[in-house]
N, CA, C and O atoms as CSV, one atom per row, in Angstrom:
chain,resi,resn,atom,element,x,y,z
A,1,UNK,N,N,-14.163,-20.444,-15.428
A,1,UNK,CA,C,-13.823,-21.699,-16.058
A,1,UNK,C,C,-12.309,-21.880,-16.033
A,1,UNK,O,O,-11.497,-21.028,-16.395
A,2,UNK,N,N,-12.014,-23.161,-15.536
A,2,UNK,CA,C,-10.380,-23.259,-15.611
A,2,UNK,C,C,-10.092,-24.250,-17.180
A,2,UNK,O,O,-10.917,-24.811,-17.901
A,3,UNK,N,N,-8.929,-24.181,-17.268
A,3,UNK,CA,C,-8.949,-24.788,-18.482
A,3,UNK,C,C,-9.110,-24.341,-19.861
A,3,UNK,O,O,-9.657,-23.248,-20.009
A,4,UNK,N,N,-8.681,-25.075,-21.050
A,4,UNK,CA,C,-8.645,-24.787,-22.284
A,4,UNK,C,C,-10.025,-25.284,-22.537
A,4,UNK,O,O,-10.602,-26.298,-22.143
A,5,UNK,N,N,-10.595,-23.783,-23.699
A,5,UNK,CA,C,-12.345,-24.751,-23.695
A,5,UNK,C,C,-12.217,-25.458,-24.909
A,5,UNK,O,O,-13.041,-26.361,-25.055
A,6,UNK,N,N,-10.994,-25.201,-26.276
A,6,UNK,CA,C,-11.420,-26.026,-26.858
A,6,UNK,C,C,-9.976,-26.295,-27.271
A,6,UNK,O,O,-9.119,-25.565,-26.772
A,7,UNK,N,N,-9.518,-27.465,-28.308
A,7,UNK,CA,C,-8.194,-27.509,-28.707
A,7,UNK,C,C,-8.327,-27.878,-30.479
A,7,UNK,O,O,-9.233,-28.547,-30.976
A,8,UNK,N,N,-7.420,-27.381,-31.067
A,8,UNK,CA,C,-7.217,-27.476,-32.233
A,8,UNK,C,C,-6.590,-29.193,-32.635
A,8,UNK,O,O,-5.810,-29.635,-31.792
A,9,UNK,N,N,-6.818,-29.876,-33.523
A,9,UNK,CA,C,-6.228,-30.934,-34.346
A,9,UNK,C,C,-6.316,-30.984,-35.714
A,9,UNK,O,O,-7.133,-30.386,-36.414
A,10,UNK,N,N,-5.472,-31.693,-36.053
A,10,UNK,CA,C,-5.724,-32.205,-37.294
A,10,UNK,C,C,-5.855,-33.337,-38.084
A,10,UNK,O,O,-5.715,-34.408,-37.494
A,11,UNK,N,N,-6.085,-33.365,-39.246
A,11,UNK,CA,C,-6.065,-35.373,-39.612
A,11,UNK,C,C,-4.821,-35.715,-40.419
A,11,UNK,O,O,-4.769,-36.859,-40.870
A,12,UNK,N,N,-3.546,-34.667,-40.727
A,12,UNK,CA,C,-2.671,-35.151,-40.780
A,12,UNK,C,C,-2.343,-35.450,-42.217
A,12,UNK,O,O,-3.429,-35.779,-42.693
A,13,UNK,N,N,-1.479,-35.511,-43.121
A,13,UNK,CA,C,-1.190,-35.706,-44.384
A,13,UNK,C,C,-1.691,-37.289,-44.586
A,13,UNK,O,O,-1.977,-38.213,-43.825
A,14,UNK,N,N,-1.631,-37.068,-46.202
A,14,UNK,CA,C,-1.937,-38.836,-46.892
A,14,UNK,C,C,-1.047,-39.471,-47.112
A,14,UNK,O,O,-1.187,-40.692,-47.040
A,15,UNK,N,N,0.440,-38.818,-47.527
A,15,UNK,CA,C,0.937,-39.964,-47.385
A,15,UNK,C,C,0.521,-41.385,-48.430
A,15,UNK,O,O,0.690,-42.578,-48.176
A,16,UNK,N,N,0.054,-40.877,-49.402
A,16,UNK,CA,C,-0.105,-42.094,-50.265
A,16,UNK,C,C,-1.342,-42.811,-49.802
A,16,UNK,O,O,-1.922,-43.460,-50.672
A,17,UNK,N,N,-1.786,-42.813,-48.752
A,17,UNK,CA,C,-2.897,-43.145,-47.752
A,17,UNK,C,C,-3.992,-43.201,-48.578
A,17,UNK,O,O,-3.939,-42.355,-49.471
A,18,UNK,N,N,-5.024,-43.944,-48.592
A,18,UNK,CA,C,-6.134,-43.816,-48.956
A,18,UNK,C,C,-7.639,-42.836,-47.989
A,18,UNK,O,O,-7.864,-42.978,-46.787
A,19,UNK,N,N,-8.303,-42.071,-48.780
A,19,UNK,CA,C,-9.369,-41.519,-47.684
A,19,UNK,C,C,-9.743,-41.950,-46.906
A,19,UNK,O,O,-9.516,-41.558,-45.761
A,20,UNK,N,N,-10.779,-43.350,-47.314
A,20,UNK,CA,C,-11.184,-44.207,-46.114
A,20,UNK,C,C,-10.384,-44.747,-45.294
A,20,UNK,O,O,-10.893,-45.043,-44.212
A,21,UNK,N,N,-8.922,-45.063,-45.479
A,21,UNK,CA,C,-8.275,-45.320,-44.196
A,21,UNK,C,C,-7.932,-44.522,-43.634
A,21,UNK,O,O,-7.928,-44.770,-42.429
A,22,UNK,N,N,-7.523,-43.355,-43.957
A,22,UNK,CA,C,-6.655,-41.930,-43.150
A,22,UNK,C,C,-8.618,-41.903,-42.399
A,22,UNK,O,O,-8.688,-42.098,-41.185
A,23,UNK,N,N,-9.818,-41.700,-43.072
A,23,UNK,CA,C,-10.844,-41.807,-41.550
A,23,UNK,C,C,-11.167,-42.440,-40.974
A,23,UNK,O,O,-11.945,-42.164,-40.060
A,24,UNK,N,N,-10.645,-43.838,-41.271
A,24,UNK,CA,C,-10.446,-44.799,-39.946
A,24,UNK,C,C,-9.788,-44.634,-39.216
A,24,UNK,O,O,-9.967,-44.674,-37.999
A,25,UNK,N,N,-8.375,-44.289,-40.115
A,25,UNK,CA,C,-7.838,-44.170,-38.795
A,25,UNK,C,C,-8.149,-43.029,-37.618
A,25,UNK,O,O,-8.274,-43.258,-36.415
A,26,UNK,N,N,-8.238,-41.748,-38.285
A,26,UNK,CA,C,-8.666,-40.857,-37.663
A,26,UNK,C,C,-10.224,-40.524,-36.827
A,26,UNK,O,O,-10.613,-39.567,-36.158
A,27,UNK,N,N,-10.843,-41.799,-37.234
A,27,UNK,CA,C,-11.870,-41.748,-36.249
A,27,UNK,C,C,-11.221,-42.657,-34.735
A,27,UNK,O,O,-11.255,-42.200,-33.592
A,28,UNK,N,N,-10.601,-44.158,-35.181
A,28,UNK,CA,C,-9.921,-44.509,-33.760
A,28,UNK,C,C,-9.333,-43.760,-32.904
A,28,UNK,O,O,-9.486,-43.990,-31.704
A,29,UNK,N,N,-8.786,-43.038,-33.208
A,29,UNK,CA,C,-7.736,-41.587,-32.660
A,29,UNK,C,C,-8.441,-40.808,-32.171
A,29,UNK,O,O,-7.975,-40.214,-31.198
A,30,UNK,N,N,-9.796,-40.477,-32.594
A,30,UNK,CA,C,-10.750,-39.685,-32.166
A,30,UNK,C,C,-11.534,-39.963,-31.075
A,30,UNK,O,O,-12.244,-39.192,-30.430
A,31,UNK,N,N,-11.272,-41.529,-30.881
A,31,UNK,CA,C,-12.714,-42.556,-30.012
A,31,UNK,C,C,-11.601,-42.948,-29.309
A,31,UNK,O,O,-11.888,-44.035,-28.808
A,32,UNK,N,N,-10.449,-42.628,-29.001
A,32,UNK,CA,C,-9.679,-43.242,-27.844
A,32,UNK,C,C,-9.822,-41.720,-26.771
A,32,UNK,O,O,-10.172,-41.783,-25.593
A,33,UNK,N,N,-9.380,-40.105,-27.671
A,33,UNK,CA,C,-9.203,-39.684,-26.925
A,33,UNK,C,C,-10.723,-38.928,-26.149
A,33,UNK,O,O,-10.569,-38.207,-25.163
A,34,UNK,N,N,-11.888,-39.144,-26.617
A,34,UNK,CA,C,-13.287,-37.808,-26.681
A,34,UNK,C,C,-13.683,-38.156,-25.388
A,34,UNK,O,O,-14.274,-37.398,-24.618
A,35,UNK,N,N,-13.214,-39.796,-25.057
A,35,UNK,CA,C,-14.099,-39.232,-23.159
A,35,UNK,C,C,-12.968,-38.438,-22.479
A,35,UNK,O,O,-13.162,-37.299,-22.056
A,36,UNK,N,N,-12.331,-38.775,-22.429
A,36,UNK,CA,C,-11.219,-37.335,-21.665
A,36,UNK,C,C,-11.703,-36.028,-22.124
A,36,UNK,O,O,-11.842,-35.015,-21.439
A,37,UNK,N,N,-11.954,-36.194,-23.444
A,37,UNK,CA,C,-12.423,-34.305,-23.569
A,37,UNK,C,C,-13.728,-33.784,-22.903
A,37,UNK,O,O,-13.781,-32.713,-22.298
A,38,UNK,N,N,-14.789,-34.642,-23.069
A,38,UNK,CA,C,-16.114,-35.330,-22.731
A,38,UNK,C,C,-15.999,-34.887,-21.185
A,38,UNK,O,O,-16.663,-33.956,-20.729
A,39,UNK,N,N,-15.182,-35.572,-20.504
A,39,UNK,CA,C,-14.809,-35.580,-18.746
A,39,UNK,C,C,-14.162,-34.089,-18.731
A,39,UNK,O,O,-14.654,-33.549,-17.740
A,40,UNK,N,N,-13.542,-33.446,-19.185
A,40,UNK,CA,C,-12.854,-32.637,-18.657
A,40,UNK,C,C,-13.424,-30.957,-19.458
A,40,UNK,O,O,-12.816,-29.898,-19.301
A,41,UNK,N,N,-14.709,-31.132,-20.297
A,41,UNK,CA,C,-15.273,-30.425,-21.088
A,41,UNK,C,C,-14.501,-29.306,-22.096
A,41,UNK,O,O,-14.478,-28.085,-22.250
A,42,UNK,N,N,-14.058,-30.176,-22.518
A,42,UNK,CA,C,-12.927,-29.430,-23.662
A,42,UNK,C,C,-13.263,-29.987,-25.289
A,42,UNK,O,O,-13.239,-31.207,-25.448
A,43,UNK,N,N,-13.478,-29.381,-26.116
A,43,UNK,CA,C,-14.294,-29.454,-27.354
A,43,UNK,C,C,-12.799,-29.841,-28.276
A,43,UNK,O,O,-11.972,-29.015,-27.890
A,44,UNK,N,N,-12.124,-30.800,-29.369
A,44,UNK,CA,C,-11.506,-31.091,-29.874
A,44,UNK,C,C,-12.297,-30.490,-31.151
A,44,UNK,O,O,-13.481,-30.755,-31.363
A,45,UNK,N,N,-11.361,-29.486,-32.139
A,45,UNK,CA,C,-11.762,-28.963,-33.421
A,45,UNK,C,C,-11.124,-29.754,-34.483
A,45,UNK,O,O,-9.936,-29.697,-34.166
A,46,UNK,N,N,-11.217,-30.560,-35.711
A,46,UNK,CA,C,-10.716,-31.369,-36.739
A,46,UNK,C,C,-11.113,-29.817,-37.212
A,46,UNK,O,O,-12.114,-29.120,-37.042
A,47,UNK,N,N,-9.615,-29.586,-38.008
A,47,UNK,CA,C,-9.533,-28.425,-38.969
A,47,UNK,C,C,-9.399,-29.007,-39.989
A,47,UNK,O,O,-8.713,-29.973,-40.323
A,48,UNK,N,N,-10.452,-28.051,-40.744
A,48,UNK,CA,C,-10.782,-28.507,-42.538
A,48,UNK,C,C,-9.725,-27.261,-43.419
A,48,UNK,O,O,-9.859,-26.104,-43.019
A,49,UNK,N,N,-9.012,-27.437,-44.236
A,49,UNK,CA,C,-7.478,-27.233,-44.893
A,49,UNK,C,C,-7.603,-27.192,-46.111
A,49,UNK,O,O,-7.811,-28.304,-46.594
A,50,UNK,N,N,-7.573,-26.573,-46.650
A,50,UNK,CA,C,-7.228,-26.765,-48.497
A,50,UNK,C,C,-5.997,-27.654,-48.996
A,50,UNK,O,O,-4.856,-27.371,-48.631
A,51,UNK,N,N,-6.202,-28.506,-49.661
A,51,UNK,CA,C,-4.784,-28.713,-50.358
A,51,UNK,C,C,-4.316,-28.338,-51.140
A,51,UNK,O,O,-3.130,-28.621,-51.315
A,52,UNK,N,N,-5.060,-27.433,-52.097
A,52,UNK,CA,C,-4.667,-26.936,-53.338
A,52,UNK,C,C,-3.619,-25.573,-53.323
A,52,UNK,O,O,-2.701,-25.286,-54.091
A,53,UNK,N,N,-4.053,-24.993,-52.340
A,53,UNK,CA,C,-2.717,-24.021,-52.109
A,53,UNK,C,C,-1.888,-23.670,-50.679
A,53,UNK,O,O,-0.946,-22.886,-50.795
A,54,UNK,N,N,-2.158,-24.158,-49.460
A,54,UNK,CA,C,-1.414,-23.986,-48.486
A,54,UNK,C,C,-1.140,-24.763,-48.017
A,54,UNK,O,O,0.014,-24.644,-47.605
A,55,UNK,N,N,-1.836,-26.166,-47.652
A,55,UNK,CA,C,-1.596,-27.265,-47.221
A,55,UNK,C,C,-0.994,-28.533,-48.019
A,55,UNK,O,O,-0.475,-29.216,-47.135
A,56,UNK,N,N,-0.853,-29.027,-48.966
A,56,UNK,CA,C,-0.294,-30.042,-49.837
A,56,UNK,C,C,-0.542,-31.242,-48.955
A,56,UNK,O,O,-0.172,-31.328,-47.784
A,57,UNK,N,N,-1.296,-32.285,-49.726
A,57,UNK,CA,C,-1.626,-33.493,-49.420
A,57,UNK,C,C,-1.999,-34.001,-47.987
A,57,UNK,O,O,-1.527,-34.978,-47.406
A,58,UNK,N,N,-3.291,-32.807,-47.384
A,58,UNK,CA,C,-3.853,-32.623,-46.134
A,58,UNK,C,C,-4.973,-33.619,-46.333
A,58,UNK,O,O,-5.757,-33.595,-47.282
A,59,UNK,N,N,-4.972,-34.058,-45.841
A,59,UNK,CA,C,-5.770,-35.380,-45.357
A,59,UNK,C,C,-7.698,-34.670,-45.294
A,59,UNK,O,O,-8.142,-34.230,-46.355
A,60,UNK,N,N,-8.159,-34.659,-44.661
A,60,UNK,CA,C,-9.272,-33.284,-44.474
A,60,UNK,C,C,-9.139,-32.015,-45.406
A,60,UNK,O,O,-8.937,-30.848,-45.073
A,61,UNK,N,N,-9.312,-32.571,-46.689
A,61,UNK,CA,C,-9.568,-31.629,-47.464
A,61,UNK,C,C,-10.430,-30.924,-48.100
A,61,UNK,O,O,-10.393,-29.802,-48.605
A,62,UNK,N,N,-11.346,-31.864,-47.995
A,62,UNK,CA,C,-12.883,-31.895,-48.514
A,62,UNK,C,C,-14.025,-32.150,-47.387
A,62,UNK,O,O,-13.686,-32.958,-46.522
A,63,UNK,N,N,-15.103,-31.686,-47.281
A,63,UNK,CA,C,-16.013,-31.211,-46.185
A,63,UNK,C,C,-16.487,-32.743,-46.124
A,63,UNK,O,O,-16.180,-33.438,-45.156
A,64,UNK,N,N,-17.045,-33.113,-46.911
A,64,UNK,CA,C,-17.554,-34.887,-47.058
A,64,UNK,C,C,-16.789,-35.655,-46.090
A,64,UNK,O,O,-17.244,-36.424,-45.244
A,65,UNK,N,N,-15.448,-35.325,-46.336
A,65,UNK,CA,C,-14.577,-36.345,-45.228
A,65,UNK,C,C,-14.644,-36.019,-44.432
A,65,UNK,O,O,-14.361,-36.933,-43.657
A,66,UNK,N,N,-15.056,-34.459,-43.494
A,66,UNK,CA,C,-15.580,-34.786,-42.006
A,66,UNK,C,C,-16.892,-35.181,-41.747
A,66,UNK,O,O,-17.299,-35.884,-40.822
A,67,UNK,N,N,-17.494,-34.675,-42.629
A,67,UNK,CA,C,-18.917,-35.138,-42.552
A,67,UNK,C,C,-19.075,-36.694,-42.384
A,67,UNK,O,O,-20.115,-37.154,-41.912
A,68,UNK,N,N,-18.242,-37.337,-42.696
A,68,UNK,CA,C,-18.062,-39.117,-42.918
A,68,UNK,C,C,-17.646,-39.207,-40.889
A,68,UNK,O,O,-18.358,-39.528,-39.937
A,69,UNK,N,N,-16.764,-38.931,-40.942
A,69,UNK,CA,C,-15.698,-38.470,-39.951
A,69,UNK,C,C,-17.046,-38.540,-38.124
A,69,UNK,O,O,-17.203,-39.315,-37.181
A,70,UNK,N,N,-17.444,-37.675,-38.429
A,70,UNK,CA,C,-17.770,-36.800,-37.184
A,70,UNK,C,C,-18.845,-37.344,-36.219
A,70,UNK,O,O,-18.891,-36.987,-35.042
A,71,UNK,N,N,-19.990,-38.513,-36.952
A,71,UNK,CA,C,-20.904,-39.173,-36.658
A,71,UNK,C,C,-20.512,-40.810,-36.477
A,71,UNK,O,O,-21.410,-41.584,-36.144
A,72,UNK,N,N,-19.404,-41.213,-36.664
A,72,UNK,CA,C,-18.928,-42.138,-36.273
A,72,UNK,C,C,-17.864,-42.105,-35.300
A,72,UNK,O,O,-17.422,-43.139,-34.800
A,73,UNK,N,N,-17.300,-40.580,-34.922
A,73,UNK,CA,C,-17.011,-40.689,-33.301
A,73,UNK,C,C,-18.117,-39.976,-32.571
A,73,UNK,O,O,-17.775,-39.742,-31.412
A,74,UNK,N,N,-19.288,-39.567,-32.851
A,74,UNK,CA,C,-20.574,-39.428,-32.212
A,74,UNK,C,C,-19.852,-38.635,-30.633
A,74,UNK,O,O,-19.817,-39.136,-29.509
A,75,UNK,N,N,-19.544,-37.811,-30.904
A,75,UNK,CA,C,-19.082,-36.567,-29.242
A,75,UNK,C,C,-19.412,-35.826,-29.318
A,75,UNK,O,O,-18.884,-35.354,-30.326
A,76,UNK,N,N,-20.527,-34.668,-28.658
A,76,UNK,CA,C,-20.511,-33.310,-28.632
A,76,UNK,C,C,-19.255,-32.747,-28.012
A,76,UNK,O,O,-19.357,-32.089,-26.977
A,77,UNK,N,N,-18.419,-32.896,-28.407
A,77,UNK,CA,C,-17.033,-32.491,-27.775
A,77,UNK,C,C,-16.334,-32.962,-28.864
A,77,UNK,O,O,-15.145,-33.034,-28.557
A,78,UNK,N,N,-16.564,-33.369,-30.174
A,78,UNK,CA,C,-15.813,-33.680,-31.241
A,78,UNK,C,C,-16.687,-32.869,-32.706
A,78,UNK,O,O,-17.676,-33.170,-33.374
A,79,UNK,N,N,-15.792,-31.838,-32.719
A,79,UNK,CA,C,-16.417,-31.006,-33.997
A,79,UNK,C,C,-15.578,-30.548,-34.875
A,79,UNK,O,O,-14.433,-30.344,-34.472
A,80,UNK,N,N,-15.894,-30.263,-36.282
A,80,UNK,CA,C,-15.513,-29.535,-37.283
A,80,UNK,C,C,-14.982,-28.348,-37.451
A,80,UNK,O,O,-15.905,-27.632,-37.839
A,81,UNK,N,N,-13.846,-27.625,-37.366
A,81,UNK,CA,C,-13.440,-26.170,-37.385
A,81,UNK,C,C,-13.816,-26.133,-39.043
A,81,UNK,O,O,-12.991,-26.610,-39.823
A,82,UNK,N,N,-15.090,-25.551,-39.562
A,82,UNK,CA,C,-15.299,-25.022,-40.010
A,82,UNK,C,C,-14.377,-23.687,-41.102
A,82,UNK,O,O,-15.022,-22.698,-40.754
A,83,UNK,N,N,-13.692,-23.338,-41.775
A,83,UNK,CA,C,-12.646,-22.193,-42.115
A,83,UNK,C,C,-13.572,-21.958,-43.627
A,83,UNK,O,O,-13.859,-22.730,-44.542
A,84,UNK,N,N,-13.864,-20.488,-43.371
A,84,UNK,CA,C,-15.215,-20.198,-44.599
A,84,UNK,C,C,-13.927,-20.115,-46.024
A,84,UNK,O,O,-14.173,-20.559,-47.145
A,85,UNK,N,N,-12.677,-19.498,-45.659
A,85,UNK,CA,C,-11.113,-19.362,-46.732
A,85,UNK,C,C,-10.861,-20.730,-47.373
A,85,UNK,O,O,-10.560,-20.831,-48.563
A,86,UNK,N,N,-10.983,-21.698,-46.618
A,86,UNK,CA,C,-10.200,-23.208,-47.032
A,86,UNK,C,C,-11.370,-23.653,-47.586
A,86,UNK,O,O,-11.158,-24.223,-48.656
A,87,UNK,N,N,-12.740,-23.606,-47.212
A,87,UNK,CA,C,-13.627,-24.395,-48.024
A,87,UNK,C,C,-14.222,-23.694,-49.349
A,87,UNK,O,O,-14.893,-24.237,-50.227
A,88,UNK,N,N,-13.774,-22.249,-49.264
A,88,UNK,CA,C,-14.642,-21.790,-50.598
A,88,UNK,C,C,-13.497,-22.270,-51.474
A,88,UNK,O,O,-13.899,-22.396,-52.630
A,89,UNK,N,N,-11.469,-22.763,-51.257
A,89,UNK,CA,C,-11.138,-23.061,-52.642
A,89,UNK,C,C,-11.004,-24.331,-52.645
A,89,UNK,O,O,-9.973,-24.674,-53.223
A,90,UNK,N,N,-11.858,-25.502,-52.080
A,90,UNK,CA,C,-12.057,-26.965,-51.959
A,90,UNK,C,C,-13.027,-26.899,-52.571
A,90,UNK,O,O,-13.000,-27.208,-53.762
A,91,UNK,N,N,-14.431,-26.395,-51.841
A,91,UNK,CA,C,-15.301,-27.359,-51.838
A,91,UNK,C,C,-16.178,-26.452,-52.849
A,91,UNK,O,O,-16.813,-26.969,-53.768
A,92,UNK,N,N,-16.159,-24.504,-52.516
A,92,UNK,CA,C,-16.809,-23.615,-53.133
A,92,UNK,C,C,-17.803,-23.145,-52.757
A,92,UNK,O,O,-17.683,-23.071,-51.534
A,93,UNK,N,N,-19.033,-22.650,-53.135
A,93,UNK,CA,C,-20.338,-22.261,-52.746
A,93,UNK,C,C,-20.430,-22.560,-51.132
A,93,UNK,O,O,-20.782,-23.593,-50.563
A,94,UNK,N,N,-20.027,-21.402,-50.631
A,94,UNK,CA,C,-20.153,-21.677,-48.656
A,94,UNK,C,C,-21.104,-21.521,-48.596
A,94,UNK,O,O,-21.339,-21.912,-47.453
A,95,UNK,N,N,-22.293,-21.095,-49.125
A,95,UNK,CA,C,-23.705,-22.088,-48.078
A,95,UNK,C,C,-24.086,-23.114,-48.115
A,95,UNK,O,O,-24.679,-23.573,-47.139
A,96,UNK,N,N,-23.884,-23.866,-49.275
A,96,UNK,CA,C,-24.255,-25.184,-49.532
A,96,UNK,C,C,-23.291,-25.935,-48.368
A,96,UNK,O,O,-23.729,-26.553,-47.398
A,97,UNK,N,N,-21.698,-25.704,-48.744
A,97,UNK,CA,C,-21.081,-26.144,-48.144
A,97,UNK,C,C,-21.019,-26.498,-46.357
A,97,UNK,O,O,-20.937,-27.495,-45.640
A,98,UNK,N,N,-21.125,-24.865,-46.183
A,98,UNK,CA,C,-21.501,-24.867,-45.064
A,98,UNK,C,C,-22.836,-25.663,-44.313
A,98,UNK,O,O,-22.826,-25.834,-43.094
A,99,UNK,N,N,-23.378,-25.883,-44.717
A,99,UNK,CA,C,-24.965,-26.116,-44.596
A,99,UNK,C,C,-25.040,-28.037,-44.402
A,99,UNK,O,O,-25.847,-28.756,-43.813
A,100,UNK,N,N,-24.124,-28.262,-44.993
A,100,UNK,CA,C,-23.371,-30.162,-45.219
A,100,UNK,C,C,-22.670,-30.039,-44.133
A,100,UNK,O,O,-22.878,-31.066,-43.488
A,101,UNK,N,N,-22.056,-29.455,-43.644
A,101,UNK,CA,C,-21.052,-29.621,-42.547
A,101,UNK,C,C,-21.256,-30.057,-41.075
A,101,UNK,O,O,-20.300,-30.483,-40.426
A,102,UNK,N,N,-22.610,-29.945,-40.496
A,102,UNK,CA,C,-23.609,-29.927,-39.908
A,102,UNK,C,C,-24.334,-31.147,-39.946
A,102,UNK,O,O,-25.074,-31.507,-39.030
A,103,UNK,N,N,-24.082,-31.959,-41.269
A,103,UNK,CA,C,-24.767,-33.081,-41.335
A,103,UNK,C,C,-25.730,-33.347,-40.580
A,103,UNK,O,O,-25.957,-34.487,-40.177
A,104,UNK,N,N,-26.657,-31.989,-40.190
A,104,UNK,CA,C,-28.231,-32.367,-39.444
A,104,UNK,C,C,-27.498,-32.405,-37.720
A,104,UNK,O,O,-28.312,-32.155,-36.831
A,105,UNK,N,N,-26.356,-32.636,-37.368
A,105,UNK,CA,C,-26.315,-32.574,-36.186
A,105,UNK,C,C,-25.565,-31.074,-35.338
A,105,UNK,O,O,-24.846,-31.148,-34.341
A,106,UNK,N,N,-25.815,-30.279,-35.775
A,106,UNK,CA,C,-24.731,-29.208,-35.170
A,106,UNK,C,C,-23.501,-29.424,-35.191
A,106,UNK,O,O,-23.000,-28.686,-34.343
A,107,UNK,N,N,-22.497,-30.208,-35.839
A,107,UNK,CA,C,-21.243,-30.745,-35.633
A,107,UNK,C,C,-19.897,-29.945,-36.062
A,107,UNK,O,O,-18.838,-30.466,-36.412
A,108,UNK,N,N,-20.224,-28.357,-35.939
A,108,UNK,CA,C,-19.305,-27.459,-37.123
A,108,UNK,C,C,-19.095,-26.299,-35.764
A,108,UNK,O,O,-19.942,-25.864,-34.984
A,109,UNK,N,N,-17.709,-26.040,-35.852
A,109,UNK,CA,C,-17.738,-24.590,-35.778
A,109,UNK,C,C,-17.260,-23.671,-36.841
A,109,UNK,O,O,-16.809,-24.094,-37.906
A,110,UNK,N,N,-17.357,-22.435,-36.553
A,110,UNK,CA,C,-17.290,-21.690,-38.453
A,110,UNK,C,C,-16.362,-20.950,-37.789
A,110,UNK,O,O,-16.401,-20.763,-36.573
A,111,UNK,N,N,-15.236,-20.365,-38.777
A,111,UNK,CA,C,-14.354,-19.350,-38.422
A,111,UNK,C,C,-14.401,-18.966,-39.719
A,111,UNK,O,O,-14.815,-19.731,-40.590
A,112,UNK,N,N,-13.880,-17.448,-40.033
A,112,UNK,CA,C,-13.906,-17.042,-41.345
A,112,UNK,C,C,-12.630,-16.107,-40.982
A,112,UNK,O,O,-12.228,-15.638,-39.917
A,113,UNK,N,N,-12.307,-16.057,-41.912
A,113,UNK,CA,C,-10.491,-15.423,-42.343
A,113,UNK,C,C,-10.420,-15.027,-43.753
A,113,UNK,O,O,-11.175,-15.123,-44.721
A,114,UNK,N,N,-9.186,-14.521,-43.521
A,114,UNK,CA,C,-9.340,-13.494,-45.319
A,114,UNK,C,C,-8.383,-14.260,-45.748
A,114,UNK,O,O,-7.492,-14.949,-45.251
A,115,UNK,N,N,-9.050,-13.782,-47.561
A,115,UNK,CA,C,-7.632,-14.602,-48.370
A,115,UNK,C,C,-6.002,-13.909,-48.091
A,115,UNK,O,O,-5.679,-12.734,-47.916
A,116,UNK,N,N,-5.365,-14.866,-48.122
A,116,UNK,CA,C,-3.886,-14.423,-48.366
A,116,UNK,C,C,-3.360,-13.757,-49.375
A,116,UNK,O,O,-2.156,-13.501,-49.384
């Protein structure tokens, strides 16, 4: 395989921003670039972030907002980085959590890392 198979992003601070617009916007952003990823088979990861202690006013902070997120740019080449560290001090209980992330479509990848 040549090429990067997948690439990291993010959704970027608020900024005063409201949720539903920071995932509008971040779904347009998402639906301009996924047929290039789509064409060139490279998987784009939206990383899910805590705000409460490493990230400050991370946009994707809460699992719901990709879950909102991920089915309205509809790509198997557009998924969830999953982080089992950032969602147990957001969201908490990682199976439940985990288990939403997926929203019925496979749309997650999981990475797990230790606390700091």
């Amino acid at each position: 395989m040549n090429g990067v198979p997948n690439i990291i992003t993010f959704s970027g601070n608020r900024r005063g921003m409201d949720d539903r617009l920071g995932a509008d916007n971040c779904v347009a952003s998402l639906n301009r670039i996924k047929a290039h990823a789509e064409d060139k088979g490279v998987t784009i990861c939206m990383e899910y972030l805590n705000s409460k202690v490493n990230h400050k006013d991370y946009m994707f902070d809460h699992i719901a907002w990709g879950v909102d997120v991920m089915p309205r740019v509809n790509s198997p080449r557009v998924k969830i980085l999953f982080d089992i560290y950032h969602a147990q001090i957001m969201d908490g209980d990682i199976v439940i959590t985990s288990a939403s992330s997926t929203n019925g479509s496979g749309t997650s990848i999981r990475r797990r890392s230790g606390t700091p």
